[in-house]
N, C-alpha and C positions, 0 to 999 in steps of 0.2 A: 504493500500500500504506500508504505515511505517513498518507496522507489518511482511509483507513478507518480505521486503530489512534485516532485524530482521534474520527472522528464516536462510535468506540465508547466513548471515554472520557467524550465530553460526555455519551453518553447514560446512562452508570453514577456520574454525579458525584453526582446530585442523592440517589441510593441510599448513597453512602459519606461525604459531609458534609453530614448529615442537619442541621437546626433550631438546637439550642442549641449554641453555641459555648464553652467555657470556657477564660476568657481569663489570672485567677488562681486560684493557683497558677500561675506560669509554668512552661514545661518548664526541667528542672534547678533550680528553684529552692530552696533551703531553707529550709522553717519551725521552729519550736520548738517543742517537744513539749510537752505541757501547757498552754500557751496556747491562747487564741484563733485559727483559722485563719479568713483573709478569704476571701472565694470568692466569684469574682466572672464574668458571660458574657455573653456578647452574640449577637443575632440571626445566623445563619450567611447568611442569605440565600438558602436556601434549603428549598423543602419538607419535613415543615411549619415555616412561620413561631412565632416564639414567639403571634403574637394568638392560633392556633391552641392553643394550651395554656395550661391553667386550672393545675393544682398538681403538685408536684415531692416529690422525696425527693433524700438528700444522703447519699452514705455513703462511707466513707473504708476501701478496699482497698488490698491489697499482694501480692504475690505474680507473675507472669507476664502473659502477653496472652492465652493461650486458657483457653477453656473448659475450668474445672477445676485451672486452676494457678494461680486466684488465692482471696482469701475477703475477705468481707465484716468490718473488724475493729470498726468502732461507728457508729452512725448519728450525724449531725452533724445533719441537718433532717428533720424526719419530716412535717412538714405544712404546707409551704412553699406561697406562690401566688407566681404570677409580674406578678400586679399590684401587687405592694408594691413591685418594683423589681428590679435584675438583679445583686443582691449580698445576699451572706447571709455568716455562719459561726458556727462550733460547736467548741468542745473538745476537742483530741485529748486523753484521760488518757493518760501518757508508762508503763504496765505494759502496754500493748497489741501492741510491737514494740519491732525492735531500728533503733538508727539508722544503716541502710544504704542508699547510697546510691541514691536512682532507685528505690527499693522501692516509693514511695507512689503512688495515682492516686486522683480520684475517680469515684463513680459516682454516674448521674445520673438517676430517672428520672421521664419527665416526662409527665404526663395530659393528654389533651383530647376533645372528643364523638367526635375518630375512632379511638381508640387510643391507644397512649404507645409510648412511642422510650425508649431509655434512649441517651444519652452517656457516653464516658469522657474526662476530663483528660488531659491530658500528665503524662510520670511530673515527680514531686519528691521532694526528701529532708527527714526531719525529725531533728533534732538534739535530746541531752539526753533521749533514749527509754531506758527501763531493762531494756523487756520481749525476749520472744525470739521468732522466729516458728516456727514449724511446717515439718512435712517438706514440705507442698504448696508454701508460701512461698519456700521455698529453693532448690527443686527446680523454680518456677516463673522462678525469677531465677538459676538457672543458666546461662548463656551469653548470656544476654538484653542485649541493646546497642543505643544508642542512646536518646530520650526517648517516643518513642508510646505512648501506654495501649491497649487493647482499641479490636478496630473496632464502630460502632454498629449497636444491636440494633433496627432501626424496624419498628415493627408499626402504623404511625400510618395507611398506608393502606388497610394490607387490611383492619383494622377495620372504617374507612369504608366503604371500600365493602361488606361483610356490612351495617353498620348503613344505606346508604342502600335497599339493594332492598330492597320487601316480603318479611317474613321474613328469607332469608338467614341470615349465619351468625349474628345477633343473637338469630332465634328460633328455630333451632338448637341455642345456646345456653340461650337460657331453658327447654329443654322437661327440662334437669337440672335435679334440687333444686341452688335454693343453696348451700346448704353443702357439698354435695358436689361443684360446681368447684373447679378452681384455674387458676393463672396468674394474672397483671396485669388481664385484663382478665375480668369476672363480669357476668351475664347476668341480667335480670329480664325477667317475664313482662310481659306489654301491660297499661298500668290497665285495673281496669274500669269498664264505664258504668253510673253512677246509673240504678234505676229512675224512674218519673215517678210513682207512689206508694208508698207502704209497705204492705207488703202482712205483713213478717211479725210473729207476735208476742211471738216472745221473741229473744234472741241468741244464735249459736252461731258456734264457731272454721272461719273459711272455708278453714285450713289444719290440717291436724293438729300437734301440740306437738312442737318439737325438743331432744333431750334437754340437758344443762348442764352441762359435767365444770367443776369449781372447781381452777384451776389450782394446783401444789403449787409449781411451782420456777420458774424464768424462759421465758418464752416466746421462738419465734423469733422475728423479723424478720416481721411480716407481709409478704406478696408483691403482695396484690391493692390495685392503686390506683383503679379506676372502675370502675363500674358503668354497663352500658350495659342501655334498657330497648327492650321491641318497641317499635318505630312503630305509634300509634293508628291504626287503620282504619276507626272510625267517625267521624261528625261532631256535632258539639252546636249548640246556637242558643239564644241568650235573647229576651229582654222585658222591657220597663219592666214596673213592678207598676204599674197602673192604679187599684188599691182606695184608696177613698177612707184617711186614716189614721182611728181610732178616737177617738171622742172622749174628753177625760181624766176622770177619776170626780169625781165632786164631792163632795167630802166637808166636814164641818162646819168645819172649817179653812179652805178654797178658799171655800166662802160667806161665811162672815167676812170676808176679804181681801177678797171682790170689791164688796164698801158700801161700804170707800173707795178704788177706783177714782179717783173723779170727786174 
């Protein structure tokens, strides 16, 4: 029986300590509020790997561990790669919360060609905060014990695979307008293939015009971090250009020049 609780565990690890690791903020540890926060992670070791992921977001919550008892209080990194290195940080302004203990975690979320994973930090405290939290916040940290943040949200493989079969849920995806998705991950139609002559003779909009509200007051949080497009289905081929080049114009100048050549 030991032996199966065993195989079952090894088999659900790779789904519950998913890719990016984060390592500071430590759990329990105290930062200061208005400062600089350091934030720092390292490869988990397991599926996916960070080579696996291209760019991140960084956003600094408080509140509980489920869904809905916590909120997003200010973004720290909004356009982060993970080739610059495996440390970042961002400003907490000290009107955002109140300084209670174990309140803080980050969130983490992270892109690449097969989807994104989001991570959560170990909880921590920040000190020197002047603001208050909300009913969610409080109500999310009521009885709550011990340092864990939220377990990870991985969507890194079933993207992939949508995006590796023909079609799938990639061109599934694409057959909505754009702008009318949503989620993390948004869906573009298959390029398309150049003709091999021009044939038309004026220009017109290959899609119809999407209208353009001018924002009045602050926007949310964008949500959508990549774009995934169909897999091409056709193939292309080139050639050297073989024609001769064109000879240069000769003009009363270049005749000139060329008497003293020699």
């Amino acid at each position: 029986m030991l032996f199966r609780v065993l195989l079952l565990l090894a088999a659900v690890a790779p789904y519950a300590f998913a890719d990016v690791d984060i390592t500071s903020p430590a759990a329990g540890a105290t930062a200061v509020g208005g400062q600089l926060l350091q934030i720092s992670w390292k490869d988990s070791g397991t599926s996916p790997s960070i080579s696996e992921l291209q760019s991140f977001q960084l956003f600094l919550c408080a509140g509980g561990n489920d869904a809905g008892s916590f909120i997003q209080l200010t973004s720290l990194v909004t356009n982060g790669v993970f080739s610059s290195g495996s440390s970042s940080s961002g400003t907490v302004p000290v009107s955002i919360g109140a300084s209670v203990k174990n309140a803080y975690f980050l969130k983490m979320i992270s892109a690449g060609t097969g989807g994104t994973v989001t991570n959560y930090s170990n909880r921590f405290s920040l000190s020197g905060m002047t603001g208050t939290f909300p009913a969610t916040v409080t109500t999310g940290l009521s009885g709550l014990s011990g340092t864990d943040g939220p377990a990870t949200e991985n969507n890194f493989g079933a993207a992939g695979a949508g995006a590796a079969a023909s079609g799938g849920a990639v061109a599934s995806g694409a057959s909505v307008t754009y702008t009318l998705q949503t989620g993390p991950v948004r869906y573009a139609p298959m390029q398309g293939k150049p003709g091999t002559k021009i044939t038309a003779k004026s220009a017109s909009p290959q899609y119809p015009t999407s209208s353009v509200s001018i924002a009045q007051t602050w926007l949310p949080t964008p949500v959508a971090v990549t774009t995934q497009t169909v897999i091409a289905t056709y193939s292309t081929s080139s050639h050297a250009n073989t024609a001769a080049a064109a000879p240069g114009p000769m003009n009363d100048m270049q005749k000139y020049l060329a008497r003293w050549r020699d």
